[in-house]
C-alpha positions as CSV (number, residue, x, y, z in Angstrom):
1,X,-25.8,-3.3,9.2
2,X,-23.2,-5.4,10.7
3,X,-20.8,-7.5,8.2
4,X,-20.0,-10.9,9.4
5,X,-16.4,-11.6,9.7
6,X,-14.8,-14.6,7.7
7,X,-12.4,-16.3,10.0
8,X,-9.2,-17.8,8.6
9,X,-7.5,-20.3,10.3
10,X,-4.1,-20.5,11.9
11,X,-2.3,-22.7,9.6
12,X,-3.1,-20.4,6.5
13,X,-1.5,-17.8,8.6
14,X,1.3,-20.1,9.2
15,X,1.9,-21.1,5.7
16,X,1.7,-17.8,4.4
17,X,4.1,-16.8,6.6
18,X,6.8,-20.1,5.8
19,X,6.2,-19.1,2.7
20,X,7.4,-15.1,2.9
21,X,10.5,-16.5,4.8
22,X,11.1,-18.9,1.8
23,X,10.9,-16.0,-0.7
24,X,13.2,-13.6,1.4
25,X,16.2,-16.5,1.6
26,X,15.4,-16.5,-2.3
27,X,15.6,-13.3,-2.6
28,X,18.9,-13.1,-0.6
29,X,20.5,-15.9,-2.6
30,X,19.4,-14.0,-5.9
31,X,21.5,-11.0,-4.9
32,X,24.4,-12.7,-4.8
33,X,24.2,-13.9,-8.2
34,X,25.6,-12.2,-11.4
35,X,22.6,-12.0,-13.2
36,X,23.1,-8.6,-14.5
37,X,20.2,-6.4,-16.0
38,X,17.6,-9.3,-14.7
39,X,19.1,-9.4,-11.0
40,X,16.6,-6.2,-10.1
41,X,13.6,-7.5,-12.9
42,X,14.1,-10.6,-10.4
43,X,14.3,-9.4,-7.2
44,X,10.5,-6.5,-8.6
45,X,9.3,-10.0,-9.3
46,X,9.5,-11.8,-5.7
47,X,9.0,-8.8,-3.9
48,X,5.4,-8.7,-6.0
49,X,4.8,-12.3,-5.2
50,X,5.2,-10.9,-1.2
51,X,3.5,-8.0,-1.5
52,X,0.4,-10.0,-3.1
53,X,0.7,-12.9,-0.7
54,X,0.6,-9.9,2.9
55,X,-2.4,-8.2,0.9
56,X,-4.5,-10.9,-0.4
57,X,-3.9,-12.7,3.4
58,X,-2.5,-10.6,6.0
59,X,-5.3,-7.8,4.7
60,X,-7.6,-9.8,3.7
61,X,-8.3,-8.2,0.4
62,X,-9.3,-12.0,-0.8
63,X,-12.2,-11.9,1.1
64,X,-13.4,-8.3,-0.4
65,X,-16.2,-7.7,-3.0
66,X,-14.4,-7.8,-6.6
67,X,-15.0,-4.1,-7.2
68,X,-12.2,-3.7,-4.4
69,X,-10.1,-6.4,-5.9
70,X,-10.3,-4.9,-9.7
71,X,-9.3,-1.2,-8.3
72,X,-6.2,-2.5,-6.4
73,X,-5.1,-4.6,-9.8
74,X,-5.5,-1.3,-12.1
75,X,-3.4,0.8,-9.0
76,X,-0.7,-1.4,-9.3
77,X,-0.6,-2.3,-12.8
78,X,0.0,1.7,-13.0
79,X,2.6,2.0,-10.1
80,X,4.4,-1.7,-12.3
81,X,4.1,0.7,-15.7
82,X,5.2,3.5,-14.0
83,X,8.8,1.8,-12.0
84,X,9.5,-0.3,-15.5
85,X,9.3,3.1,-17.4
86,X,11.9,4.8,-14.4
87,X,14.1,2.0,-14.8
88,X,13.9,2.1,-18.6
89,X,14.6,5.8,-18.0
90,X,17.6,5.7,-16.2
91,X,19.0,2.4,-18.0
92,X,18.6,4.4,-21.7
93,X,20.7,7.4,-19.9
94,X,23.6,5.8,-18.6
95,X,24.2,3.9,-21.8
96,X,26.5,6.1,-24.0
């Protein structure tokens, strides 16, 4: 059985895109800011608005059944637990 294809046009492409070069001046501009412990909570947090703006349109994963959709929200809820608990880690052991 052949699935039929969804076609996207070019200026979603295009905004998308705008929009990820928005995002990585931001980002830029935030690390050069003395924010302190929340420069790298900031810099997680735009790079997850990137990351979900390439999947969900670059990979299409919008267009997937939900099952799909569900399973990549529980992987990276884990891999988020899993960095914040590192980070927690290594903040706890270089406080004295």
């Amino acid at each position: 059985m052949v699935q039929q294809g969804h076609i996207v046009p070019y200026r979603t492409f295009i905004l998308v895109w705008l929009t990820l070069m928005v995002l990585t001046v931001v980002t830029v501009a935030v690390s050069r800011l003395d924010l302190g412990a929340w420069k790298i909570w900031t810099a997680l947090g735009i790079a997850t608005v990137k990351s979900a703006l390439v999947v969900f349109f670059f990979m299409h994963m919008k267009y997937e059944p939900l099952y799909y959709r569900i399973y990549l929200y529980l992987t990276l809820v884990i891999l988020a637990i899993f960095i914040g608990l590192t980070f927690s880690d290594v903040h706890y052991r270089m406080t004295p």
